[in-house]
N, C-alpha and C positions, 0 to 999 in steps of 0.2 A: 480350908474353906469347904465347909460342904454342902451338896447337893439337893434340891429338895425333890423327892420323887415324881414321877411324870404327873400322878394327880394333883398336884398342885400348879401346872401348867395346862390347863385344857385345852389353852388355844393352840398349843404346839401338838395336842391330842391329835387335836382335830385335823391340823394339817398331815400329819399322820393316815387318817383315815380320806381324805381328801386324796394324799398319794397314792395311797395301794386302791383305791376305786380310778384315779387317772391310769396306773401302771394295768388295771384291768382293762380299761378302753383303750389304750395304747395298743393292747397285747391285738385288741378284737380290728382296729384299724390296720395294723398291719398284714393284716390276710384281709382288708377287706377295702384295698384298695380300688379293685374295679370291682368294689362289687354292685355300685349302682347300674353299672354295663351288664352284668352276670345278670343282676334280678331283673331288669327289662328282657331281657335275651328265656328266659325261663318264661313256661309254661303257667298265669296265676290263675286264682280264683276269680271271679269278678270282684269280691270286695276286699280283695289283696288294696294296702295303700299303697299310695307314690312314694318311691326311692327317696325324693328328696323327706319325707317326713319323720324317717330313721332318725337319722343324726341329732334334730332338736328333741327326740323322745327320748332318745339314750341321756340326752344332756343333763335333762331334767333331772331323770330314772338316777342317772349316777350319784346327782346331787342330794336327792332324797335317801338312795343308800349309805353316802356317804356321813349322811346325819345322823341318821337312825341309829348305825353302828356309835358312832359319838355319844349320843344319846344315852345308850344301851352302856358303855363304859362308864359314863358318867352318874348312871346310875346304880354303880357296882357289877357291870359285868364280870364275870369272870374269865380266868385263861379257855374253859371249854366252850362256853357263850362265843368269845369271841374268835375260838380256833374254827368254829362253824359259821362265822362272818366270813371267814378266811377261805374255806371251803365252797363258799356260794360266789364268790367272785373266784374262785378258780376254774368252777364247772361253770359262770358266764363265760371266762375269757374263750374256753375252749369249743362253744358251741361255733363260730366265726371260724375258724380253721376247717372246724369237721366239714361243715355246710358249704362256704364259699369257697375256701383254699383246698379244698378235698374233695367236693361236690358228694360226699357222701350225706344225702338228705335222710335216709332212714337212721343211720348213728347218730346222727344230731338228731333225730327227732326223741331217741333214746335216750342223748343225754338230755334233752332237755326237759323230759321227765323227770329226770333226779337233778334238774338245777331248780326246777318248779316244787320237788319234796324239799327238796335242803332251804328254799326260802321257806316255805310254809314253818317246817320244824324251826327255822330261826326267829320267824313270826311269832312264834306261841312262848318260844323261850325268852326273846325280846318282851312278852306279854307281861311278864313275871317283875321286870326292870323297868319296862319305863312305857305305856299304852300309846305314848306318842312315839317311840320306838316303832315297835310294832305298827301302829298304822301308818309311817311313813313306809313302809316294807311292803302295801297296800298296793298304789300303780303300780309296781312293777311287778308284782305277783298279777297284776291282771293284763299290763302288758307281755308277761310271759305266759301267760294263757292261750293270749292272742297268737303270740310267734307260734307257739306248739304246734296251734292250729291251724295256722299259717304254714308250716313247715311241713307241716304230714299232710296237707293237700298239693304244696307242689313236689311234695316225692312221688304221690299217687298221680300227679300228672307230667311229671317229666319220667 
């Protein structure tokens, strides 16, 4: 009996890409257990949001990366396309350690410069495979806007 390669099951693709964006939210909850206590306790800007609005943002966010990249395979991604999928959920998982489990606000604000390039670069290259690709990759490049600049004001204030 044989096998028929993974493109010919998308929907087990996609749960695939569904995993490794949960396995990144996974990674980011487990250091950010108190962290709705931590970011009340912290120093914000006034138009800093409420704690509780994280969670249903990221929920979205996930969900839309986790298309995108589907998307982007399905539209012939390739191993380097998608080793830079791989790459932009690894610098998300780790900005939640630096920041809340490390209180180091200036390195998180540093990575999350190069987690803000590495989407952008995956955006342009997603551009190439599939435009809906690419403009799902869209909130969250401007939800991580927001955080950066969220994050470098309360460095600069704690």
């Amino acid at each position: 009996m044989t096998t028929l390669p993974l493109r010919h099951h998308p929907v087990r693709v996609l749960f695939v890409f569904v995993a490794a964006v949960v396995a990144t939210a996974v990674v980011g909850s487990l250091f950010s257990v108190s962290a709705g206590d931590e970011y009340l306790g912290l120093q914000r800007p006034s138009w800093a949001p409420p704690a509780w609005l994280f969670g249903p943002v990221w929920t979205v966010l996930y969900a839309l990366i986790a298309l995108s990249g589907w998307l982007a395979w399905r539209n012939g991604a390739g191993r380097g396309e998608l080793t830079m999928f791989g790459v932009q959920l690894v610098l998300n998982a780790l900005w939640t350690p630096l920041f809340f489990g490390l209180g180091w606000y200036a390195v998180a604000f540093a990575e999350i410069v190069l987690l803000w390039l590495s989407i952008v670069a995956l955006a342009v290259v997603f551009w190439w495979r599939s435009r809906t690709a690419a403009l799902l990759l869209v909130p969250y490049l401007a939800w991580v806007s927001f955080a950066g600049a969220l994050n470098v004001s309360i460095a600069a204030l704690n």
